[in-house]
C-alpha positions as a Markdown table, in Angstrom:
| # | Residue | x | y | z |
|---|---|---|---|---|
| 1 | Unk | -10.2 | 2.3 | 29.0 |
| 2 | Unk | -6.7 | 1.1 | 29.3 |
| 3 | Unk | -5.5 | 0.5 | 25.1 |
| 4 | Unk | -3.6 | -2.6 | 24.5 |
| 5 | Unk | -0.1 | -2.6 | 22.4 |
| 6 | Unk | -0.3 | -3.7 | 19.1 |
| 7 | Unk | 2.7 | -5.5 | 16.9 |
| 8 | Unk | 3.1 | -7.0 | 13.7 |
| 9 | Unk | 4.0 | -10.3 | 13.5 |
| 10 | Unk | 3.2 | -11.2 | 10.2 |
| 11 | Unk | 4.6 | -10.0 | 6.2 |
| 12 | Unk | 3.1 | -10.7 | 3.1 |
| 13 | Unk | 4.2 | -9.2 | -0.4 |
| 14 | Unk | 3.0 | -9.7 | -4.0 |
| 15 | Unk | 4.8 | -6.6 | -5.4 |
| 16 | Unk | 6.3 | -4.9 | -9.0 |
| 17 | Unk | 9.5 | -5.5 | -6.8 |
| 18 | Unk | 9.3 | -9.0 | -6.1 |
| 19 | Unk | 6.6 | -12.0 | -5.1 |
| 20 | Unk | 8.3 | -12.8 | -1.5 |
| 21 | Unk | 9.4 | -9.7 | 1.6 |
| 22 | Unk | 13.1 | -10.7 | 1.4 |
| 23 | Unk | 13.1 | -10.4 | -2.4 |
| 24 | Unk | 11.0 | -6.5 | -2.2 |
| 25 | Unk | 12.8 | -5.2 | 1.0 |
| 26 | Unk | 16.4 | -6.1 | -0.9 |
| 27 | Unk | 15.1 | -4.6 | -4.4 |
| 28 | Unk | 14.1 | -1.4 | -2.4 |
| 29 | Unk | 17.2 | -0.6 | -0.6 |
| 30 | Unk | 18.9 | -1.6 | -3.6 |
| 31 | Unk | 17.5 | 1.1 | -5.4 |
| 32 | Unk | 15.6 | -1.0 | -7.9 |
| 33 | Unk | 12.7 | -0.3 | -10.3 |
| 34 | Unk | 10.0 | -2.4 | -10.6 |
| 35 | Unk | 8.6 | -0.5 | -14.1 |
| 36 | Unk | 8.4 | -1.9 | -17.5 |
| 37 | Unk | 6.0 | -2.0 | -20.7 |
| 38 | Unk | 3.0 | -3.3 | -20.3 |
| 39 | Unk | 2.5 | -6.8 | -20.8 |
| 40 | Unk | -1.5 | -7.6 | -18.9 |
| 41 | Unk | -2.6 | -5.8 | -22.7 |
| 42 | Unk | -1.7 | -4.1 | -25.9 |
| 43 | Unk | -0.8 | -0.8 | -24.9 |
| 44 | Unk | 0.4 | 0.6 | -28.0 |
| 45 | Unk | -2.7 | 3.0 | -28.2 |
| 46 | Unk | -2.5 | 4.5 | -25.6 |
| 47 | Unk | -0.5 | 7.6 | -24.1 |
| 48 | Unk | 1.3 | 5.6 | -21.4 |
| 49 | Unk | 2.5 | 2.3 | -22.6 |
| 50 | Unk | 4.0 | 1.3 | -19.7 |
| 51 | Unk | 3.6 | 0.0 | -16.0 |
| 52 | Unk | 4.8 | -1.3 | -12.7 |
| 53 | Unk | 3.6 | -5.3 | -12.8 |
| 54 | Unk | 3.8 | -7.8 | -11.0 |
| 55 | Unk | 5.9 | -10.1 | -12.6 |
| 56 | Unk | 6.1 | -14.0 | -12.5 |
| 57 | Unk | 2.7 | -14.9 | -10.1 |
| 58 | Unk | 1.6 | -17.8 | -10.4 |
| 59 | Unk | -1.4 | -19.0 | -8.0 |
| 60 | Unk | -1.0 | -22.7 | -7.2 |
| 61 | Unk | 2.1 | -21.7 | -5.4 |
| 62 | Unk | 0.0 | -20.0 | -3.0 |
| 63 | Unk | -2.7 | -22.6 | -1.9 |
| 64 | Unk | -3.4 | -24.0 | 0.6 |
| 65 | Unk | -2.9 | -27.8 | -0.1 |
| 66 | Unk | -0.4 | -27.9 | -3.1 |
| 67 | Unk | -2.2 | -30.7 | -5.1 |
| 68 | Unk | -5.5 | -29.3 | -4.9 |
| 69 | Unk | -7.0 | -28.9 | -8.1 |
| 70 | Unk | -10.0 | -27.7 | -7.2 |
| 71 | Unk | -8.7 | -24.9 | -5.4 |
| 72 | Unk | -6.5 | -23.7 | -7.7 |
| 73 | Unk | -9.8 | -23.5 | -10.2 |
| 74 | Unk | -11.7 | -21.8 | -7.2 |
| 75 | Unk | -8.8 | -19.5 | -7.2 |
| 76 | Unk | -8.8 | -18.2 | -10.7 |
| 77 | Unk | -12.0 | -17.5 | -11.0 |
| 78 | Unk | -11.3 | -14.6 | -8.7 |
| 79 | Unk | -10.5 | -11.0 | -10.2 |
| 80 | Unk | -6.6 | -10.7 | -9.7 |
| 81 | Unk | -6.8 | -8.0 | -7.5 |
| 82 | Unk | -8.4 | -10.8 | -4.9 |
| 83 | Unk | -6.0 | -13.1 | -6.6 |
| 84 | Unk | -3.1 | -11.0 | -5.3 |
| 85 | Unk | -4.9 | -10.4 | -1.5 |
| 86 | Unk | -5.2 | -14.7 | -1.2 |
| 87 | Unk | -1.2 | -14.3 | -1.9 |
| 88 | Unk | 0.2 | -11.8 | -0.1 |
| 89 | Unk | -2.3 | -12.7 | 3.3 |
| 90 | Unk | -1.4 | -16.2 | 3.2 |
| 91 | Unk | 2.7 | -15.1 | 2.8 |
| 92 | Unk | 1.5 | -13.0 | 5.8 |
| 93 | Unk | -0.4 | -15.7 | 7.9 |
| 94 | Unk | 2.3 | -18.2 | 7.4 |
| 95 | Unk | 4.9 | -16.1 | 8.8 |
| 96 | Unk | 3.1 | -15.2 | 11.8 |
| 97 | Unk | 1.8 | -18.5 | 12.3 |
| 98 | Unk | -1.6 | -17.6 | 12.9 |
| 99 | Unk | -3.4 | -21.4 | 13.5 |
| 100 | Unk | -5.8 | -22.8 | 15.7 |
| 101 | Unk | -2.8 | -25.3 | 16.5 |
| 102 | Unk | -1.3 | -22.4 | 17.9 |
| 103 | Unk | -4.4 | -21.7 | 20.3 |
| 104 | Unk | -5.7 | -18.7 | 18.5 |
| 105 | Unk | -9.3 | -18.1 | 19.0 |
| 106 | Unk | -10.4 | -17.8 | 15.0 |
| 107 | Unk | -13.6 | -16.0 | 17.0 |
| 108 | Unk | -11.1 | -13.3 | 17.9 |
| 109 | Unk | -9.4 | -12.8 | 14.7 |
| 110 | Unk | -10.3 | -10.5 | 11.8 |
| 111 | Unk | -9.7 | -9.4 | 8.1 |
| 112 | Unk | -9.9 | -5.6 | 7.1 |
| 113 | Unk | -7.8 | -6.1 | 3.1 |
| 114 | Unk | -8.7 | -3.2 | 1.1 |
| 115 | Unk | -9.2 | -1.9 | -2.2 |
| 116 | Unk | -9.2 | 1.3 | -4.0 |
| 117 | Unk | -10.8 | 0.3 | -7.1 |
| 118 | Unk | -11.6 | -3.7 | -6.7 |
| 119 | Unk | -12.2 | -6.0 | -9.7 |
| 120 | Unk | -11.4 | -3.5 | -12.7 |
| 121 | Unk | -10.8 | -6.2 | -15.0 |
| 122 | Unk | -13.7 | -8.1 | -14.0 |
| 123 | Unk | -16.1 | -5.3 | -14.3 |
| 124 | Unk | -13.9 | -4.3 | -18.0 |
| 125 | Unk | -14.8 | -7.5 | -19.1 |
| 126 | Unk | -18.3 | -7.8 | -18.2 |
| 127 | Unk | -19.5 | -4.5 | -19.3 |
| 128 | Unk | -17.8 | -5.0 | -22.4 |
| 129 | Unk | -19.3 | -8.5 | -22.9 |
| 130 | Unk | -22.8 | -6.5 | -22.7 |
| 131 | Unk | -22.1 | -3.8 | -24.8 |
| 132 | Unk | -21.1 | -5.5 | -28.1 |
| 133 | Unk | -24.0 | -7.9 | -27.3 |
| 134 | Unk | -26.7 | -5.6 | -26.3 |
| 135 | Unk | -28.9 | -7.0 | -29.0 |
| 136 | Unk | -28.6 | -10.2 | -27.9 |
| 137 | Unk | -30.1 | -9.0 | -24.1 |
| 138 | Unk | -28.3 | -8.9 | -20.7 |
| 139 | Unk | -25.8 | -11.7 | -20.1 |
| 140 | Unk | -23.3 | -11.7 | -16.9 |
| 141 | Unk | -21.8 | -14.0 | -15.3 |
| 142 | Unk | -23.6 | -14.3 | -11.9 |
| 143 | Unk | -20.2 | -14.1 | -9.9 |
| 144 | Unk | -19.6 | -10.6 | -11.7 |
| 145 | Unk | -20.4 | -9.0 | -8.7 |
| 146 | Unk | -18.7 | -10.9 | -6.2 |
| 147 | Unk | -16.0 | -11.0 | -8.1 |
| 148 | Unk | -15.6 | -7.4 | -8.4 |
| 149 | Unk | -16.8 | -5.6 | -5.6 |
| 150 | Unk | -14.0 | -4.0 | -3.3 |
| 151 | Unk | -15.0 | -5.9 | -0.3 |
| 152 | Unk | -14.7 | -9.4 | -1.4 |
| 153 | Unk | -10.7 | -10.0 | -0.9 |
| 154 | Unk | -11.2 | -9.0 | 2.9 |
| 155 | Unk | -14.4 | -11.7 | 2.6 |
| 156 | Unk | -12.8 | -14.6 | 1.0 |
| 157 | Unk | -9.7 | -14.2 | 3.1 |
| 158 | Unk | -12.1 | -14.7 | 6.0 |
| 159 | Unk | -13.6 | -17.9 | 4.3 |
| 160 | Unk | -10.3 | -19.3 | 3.6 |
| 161 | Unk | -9.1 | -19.5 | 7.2 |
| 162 | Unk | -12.4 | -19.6 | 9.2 |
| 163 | Unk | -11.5 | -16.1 | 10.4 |
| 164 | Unk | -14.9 | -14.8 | 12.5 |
| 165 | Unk | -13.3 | -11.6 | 13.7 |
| 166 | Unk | -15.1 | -8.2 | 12.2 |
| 167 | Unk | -14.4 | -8.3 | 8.5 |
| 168 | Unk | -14.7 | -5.9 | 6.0 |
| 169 | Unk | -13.2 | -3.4 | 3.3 |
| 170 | Unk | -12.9 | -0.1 | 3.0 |
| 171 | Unk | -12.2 | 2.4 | 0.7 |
| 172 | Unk | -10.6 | 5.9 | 0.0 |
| 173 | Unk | -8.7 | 6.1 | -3.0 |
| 174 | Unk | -4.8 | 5.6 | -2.5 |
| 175 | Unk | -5.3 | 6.2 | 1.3 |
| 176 | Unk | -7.2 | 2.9 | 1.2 |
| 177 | Unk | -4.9 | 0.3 | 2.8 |
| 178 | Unk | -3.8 | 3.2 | 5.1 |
| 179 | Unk | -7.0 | 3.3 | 6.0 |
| 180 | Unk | -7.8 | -0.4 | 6.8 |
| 181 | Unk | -4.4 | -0.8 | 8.9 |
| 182 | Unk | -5.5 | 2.2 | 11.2 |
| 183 | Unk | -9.3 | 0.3 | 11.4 |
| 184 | Unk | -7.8 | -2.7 | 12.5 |
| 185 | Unk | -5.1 | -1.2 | 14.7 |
| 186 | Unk | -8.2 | -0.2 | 16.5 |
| 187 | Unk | -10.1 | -3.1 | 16.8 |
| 188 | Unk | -7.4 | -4.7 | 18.2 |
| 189 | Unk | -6.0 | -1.5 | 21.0 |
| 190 | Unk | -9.8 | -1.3 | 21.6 |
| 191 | Unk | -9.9 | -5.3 | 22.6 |
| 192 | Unk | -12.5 | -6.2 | 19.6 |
| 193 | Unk | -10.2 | -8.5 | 18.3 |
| 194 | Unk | -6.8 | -10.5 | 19.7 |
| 195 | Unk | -5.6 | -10.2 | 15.6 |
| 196 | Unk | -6.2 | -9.1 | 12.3 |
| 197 | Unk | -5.0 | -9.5 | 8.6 |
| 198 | Unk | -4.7 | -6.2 | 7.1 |
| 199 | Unk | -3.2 | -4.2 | 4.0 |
| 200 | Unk | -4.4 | -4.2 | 0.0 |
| 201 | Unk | -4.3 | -4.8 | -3.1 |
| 202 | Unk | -5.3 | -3.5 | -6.8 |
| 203 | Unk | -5.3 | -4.8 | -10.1 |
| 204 | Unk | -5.6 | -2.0 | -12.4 |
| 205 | Unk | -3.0 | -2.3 | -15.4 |
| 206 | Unk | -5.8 | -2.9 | -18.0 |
| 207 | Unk | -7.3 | -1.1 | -20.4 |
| 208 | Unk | -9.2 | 1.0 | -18.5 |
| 209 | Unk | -7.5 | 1.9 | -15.6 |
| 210 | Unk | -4.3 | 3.1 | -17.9 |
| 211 | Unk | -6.8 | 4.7 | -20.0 |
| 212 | Unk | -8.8 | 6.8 | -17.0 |
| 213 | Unk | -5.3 | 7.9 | -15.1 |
| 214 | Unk | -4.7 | 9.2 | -18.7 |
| 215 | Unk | -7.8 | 11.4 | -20.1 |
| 216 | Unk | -6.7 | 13.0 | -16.5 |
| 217 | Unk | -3.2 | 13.7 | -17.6 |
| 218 | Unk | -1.9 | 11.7 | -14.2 |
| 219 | Unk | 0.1 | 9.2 | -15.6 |
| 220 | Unk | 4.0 | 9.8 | -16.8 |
| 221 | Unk | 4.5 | 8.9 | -20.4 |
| 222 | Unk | 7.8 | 8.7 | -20.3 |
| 223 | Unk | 7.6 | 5.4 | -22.3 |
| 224 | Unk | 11.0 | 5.8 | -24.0 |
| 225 | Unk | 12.4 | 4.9 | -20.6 |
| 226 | Unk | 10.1 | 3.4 | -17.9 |
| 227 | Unk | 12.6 | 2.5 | -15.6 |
| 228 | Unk | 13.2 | 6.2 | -14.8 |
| 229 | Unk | 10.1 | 7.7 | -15.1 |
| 230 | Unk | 8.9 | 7.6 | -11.5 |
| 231 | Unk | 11.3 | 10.8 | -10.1 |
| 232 | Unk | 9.6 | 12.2 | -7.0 |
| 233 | Unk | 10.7 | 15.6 | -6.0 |
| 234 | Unk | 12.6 | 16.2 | -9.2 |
| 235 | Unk | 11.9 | 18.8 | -11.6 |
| 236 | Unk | 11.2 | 17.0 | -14.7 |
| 237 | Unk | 8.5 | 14.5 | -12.9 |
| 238 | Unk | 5.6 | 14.0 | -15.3 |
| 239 | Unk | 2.9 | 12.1 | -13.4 |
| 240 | Unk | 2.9 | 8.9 | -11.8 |
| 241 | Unk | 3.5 | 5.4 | -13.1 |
| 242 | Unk | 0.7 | 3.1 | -12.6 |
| 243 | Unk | 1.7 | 0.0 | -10.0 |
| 244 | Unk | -0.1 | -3.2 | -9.1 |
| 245 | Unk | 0.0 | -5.9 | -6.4 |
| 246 | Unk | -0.6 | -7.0 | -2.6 |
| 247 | Unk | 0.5 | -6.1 | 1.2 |
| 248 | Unk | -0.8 | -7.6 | 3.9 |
| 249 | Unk | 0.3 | -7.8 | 7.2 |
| 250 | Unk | -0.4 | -9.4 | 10.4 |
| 251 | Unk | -1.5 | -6.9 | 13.6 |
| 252 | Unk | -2.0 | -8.4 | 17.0 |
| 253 | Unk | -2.3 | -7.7 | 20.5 |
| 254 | Unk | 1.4 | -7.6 | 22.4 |
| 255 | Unk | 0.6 | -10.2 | 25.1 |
| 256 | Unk | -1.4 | -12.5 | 22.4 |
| 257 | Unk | 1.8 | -12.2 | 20.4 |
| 258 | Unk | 4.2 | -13.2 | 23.4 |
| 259 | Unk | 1.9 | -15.6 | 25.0 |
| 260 | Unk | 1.8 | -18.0 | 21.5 |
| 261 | Unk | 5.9 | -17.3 | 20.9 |
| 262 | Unk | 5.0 | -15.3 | 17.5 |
| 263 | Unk | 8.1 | -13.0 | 16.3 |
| 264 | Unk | 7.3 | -9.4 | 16.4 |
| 265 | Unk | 8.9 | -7.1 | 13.5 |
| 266 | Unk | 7.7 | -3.7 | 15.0 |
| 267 | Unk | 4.9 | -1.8 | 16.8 |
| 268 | Unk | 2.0 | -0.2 | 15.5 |
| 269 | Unk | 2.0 | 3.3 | 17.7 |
| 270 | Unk | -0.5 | 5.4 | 15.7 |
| 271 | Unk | -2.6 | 6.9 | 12.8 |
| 272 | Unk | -4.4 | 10.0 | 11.9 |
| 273 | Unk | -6.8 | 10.6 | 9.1 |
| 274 | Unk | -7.9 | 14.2 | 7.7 |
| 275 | Unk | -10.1 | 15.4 | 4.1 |
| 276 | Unk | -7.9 | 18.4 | 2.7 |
| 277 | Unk | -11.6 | 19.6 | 1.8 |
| 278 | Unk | -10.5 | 21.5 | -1.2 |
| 279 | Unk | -10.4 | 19.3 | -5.0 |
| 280 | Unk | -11.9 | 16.0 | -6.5 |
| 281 | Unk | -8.4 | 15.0 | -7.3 |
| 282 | Unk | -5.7 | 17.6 | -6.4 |
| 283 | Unk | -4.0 | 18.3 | -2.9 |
| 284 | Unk | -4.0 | 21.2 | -1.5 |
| 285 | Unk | -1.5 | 23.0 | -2.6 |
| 286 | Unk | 0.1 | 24.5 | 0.7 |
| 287 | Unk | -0.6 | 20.7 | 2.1 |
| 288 | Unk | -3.2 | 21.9 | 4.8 |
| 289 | Unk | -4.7 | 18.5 | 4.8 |
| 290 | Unk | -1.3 | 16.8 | 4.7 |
| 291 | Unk | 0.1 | 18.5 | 7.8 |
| 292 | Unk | -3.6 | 17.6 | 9.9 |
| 293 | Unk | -2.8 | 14.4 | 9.1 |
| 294 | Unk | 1.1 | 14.0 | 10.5 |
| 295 | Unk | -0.2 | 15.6 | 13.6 |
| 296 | Unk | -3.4 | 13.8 | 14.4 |
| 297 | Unk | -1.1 | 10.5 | 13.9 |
| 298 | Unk | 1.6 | 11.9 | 16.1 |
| 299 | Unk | -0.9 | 13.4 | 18.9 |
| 300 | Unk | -2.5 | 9.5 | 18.9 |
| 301 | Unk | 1.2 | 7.8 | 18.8 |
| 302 | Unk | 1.5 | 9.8 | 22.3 |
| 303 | Unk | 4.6 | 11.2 | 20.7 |
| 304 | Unk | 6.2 | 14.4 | 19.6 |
| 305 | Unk | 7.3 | 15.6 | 16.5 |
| 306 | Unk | 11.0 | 15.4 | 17.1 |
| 307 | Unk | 10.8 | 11.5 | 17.7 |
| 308 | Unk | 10.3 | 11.0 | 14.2 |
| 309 | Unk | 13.7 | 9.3 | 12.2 |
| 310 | Unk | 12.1 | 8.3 | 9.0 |
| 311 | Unk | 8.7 | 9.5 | 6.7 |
| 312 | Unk | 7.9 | 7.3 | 3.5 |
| 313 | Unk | 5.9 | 10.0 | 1.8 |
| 314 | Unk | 2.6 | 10.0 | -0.7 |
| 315 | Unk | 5.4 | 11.5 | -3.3 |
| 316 | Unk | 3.8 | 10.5 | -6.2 |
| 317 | Unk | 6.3 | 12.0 | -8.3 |
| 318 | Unk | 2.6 | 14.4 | -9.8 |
| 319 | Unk | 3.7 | 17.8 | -10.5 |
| 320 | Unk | 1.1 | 19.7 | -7.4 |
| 321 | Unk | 1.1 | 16.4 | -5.0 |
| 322 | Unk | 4.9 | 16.6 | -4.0 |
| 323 | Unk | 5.3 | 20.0 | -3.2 |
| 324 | Unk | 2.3 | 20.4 | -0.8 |
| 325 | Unk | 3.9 | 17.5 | 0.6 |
| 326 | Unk | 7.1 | 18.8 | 1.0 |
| 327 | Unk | 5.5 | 22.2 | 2.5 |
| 328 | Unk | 3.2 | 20.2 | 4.7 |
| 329 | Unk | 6.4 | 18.3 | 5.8 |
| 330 | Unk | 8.5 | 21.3 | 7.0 |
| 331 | Unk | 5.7 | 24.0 | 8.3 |
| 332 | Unk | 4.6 | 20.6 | 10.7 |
| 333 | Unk | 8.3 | 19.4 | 11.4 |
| 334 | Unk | 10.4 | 23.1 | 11.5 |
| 335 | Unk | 14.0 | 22.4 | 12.0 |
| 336 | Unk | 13.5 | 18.6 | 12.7 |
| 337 | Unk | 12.3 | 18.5 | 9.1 |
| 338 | Unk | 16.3 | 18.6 | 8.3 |
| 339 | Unk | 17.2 | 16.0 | 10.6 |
| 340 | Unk | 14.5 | 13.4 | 9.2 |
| 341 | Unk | 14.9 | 11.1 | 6.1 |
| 342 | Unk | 12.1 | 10.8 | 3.9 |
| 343 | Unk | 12.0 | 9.0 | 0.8 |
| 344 | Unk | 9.2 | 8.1 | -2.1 |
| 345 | Unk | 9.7 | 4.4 | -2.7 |
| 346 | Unk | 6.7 | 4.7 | -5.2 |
| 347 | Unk | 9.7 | 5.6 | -7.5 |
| 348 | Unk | 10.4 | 1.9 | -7.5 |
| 349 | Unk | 7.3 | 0.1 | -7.1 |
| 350 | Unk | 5.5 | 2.6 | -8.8 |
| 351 | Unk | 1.8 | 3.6 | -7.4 |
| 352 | Unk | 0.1 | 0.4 | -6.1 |
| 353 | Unk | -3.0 | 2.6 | -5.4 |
| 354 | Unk | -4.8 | 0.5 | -2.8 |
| 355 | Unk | -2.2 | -1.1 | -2.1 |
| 356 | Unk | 0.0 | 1.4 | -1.7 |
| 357 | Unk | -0.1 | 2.1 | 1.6 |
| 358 | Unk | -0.1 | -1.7 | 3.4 |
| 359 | Unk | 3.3 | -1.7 | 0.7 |
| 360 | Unk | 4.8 | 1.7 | 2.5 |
| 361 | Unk | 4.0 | 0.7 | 5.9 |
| 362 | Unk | 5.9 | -2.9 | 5.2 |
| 363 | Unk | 9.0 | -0.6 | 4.4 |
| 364 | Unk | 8.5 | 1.6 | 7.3 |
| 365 | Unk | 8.7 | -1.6 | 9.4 |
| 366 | Unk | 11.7 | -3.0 | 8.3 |
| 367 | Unk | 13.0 | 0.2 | 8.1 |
| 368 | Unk | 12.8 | 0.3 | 11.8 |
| 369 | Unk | 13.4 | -3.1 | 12.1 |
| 370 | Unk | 17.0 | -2.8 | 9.9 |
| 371 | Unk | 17.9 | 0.4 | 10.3 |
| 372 | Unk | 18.4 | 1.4 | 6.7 |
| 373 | Unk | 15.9 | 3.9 | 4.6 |
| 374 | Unk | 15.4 | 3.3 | 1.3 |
| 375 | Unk | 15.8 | 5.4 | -1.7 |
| 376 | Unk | 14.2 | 7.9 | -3.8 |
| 377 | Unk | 15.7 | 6.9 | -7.1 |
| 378 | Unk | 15.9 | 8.8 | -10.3 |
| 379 | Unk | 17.1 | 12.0 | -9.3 |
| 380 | Unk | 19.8 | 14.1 | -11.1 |
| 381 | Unk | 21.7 | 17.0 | -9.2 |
| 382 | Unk | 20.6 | 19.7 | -11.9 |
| 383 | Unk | 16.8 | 18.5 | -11.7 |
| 384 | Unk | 15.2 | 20.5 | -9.1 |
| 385 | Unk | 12.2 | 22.2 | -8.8 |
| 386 | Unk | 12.4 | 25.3 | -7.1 |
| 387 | Unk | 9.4 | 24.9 | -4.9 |
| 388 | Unk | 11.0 | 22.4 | -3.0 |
| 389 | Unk | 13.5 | 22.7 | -0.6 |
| 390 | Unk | 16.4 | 20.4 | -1.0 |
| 391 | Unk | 17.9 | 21.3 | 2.1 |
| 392 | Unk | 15.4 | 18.4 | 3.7 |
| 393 | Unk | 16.8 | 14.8 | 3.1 |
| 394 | Unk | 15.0 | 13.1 | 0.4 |
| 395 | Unk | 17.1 | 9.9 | 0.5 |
| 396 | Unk | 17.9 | 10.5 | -3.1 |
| 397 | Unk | 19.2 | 7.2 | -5.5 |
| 398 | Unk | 21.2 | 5.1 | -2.6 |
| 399 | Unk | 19.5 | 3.7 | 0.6 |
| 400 | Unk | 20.8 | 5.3 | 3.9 |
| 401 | Unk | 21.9 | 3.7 | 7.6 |
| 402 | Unk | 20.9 | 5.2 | 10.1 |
| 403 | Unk | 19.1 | 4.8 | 13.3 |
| 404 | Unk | 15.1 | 4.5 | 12.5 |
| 405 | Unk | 13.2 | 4.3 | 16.0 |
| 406 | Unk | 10.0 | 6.0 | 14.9 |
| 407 | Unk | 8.8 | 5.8 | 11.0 |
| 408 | Unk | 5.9 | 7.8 | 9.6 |
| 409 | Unk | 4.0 | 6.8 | 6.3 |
| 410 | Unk | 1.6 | 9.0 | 4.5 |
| 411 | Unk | -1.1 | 8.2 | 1.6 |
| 412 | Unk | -3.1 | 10.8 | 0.1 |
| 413 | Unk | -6.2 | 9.6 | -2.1 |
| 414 | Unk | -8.7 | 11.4 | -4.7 |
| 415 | Unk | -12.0 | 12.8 | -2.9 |
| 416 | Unk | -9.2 | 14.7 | -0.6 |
| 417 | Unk | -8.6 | 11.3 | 1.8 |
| 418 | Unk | -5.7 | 11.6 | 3.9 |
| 419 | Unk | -4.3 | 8.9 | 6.3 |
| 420 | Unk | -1.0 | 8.2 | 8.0 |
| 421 | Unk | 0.0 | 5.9 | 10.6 |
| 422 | Unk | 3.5 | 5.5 | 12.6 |
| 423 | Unk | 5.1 | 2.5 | 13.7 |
| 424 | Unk | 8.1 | 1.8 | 15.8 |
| 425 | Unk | 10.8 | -0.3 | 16.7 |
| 426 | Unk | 9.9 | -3.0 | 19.4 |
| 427 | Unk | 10.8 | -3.1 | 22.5 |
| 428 | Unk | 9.8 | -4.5 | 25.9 |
């Protein structure tokens, strides 16, 4: 079976860094952080007091008739994790233009948005509710499910738009979104669908997520200054900074693209996916996994190692995570290892779990697209670690021009779920 070309011609960003692409892509190579204290809760408990939000969101710019009222009430009532999906997908459809007044077949198009975690909040509140009334007998709200199972973002966003394609959500940990852009890469190479809205999302800067990440000692608590805490590859890294928001983007088949006049960013070439088969929640530590996963997405692009310019890594700034990284980068690489860039730009938008992934891939696009990699920020000369090799080009503090063909992005999740996938630029 002959596989179709796939492009993106759609963007969509609710983001620590900014609620619109242009606004996040300029933040990035701009070296911006996107961390702060922690606003969605009193924090002042709690080891980490501090957090990559989104800042300034406000849903009834996002509808999809300005003055409906009832809409925007339909909207709220969502966890904001789904909240943030309905945002970032319509950002995404817009741009494409992705109508039936464009003669798309809504038969043919499909929604994989994913969560790692879904409605956290929803589920906080509701158990809560329970257990300080447990006298009183069960009492939930009867959209507590709906509203917080990991599936439902992918669900409404089909309801929303009429969208009849295959639908669904999936999940594995941060490699989530990763995951759901190589599912519907698929569908779409595999001619199951002519287009589909992909990415994800996470809401989990509440009580309970900050306070889980903690008891496992994964979280920085550098709270005497946020803004610098996420510092992948440097010595002094303590754990990552939690992060929040939505990425989706718009796949479709090449000639569907072309035949309706849509504007393609890049191409989607590839994608691999691996289990490091080794820890609940730590990597392996010489990156076994890690290197599986660069290759199998590199064997499916149809390309060779040397073709890649650019890898946004996991780097999570975790004191195990980004060394197996690093090794796993240069035993796969070898000498083209010091010719790549790679850079962490979870050091500015901290870790968007979920979401993490769709956000990555959006940078490796316009990476490609611009020619500039952005930054690992909040590195210090005398702050190395002396498993790493800093003789490979971390991008560190300032964004870097240079030619980006071929752009690699990796996300590792807990259970040991790996998954990578490689766009390039366009071209006929």
């Amino acid at each position: 079976m002959e596989l179709k070309r796939v492009v993106v011609t759609g963007l969509g960003a609710i983001t620590p860094l900014g609620n619109d692409v242009e606004t996040v892509w300029n933040n990035a190579i701009n070296g911006v952080s996107g961390a702060g204290p922690i606003t969605n809760f009193d924090a002042s408990m709690f080891k980490t007091q501090f957090a990559c939000e989104v800042k300034d969101f406000n849903p009834a710019d996002y509808l999809l008739n300005a003055d409906d009222r009832r809409e925007l009430k339909d909207f709220k009532k969502f966890d904001l994790y789904t909240q943030f999906a309905l945002a970032a997908s319509k950002q995404a459809i817009d741009d494409s233009k992705l109508t039936e007044s464009e003669g798309v077949d809504f038969n043919e198009v499909g929604v994989i948005v994913a969560s790692g975690i879904g409605g956290l909040h929803t589920f906080e509140e509701q158990a809560g509710y329970y257990a300080l009334h447990s006298d009183m007998g069960p009492k939930y709200s009867p959209f507590f499910i709906p509203t917080m199972i990991a599936d439902i973002a992918a669900g409404v966003i089909s309801i929303k738009y009429g969208f009849r394609g295959p639908n669904y959500g999936v999940v594995s940990a941060c490699a989530t979104s990763t995951t759901a852009m190589i599912d519907a890469f698929n569908q779409i190479r595999m001619g199951k669908a002519v287009a589909m809205v992909t990415g994800g999302s996470e809401a989990s800067v509440y009580p309970a997520g900050v306070g889980g990440f903690n008891s496992m000692h994964a979280l920085s608590t550098r709270n005497d200054e946020p803004q610098a805490a996420s510092r992948p590859f440097s010595a002094s890294r303590d754990g990552f900074v939690m992060g929040e928001g939505a990425v989706c983007l718009v796949f479709e088949e090449l000639e569907h693209a072309k035949a309706r006049g849509a504007k393609i960013y890049g191409e989607v070439i590839g994608g691999g996916m691996s289990a490091d088969a080794y820890h609940l929640t730590a990597t392996h530590p010489e990156g076994l996994g890690a290197k599986l996963v660069m290759k199998r997405a590199i064997e499916d692009a149809g390309i060779k190692p040397e073709d890649v310019d650019y890898i946004n890594v996991h780097g999570t700034s975790t004191p195990v995570g980004d060394v197996s990284e690093a090794k796993a980068i240069a035993d796969l690489f070898g000498e083209h290892a010091y010719k790549l860039n790679i850079s962490s730009t979870k050091s500015m938008t901290g870790h968007m779990l979920g979401a993490t992934g769709a956000m990555e891939a959006l940078f490796c696009v316009k990476a490609c697209q611009e020619d500039i990699v952005p930054p690992t920020i909040n590195h210090a000369e005398d702050d190395k670690d002396e498993n790493i090799d800093y003789n490979m080009n971390f991008t560190f503090n300032k964004a870097q021009k240079r030619e980006v063909k071929v752009a690699l992005s990796n996300t590792f999740g807990f259970g040991g779920h790996n998954a990578s996938i490689i766009v390039k630029k366009y071209s006929e």
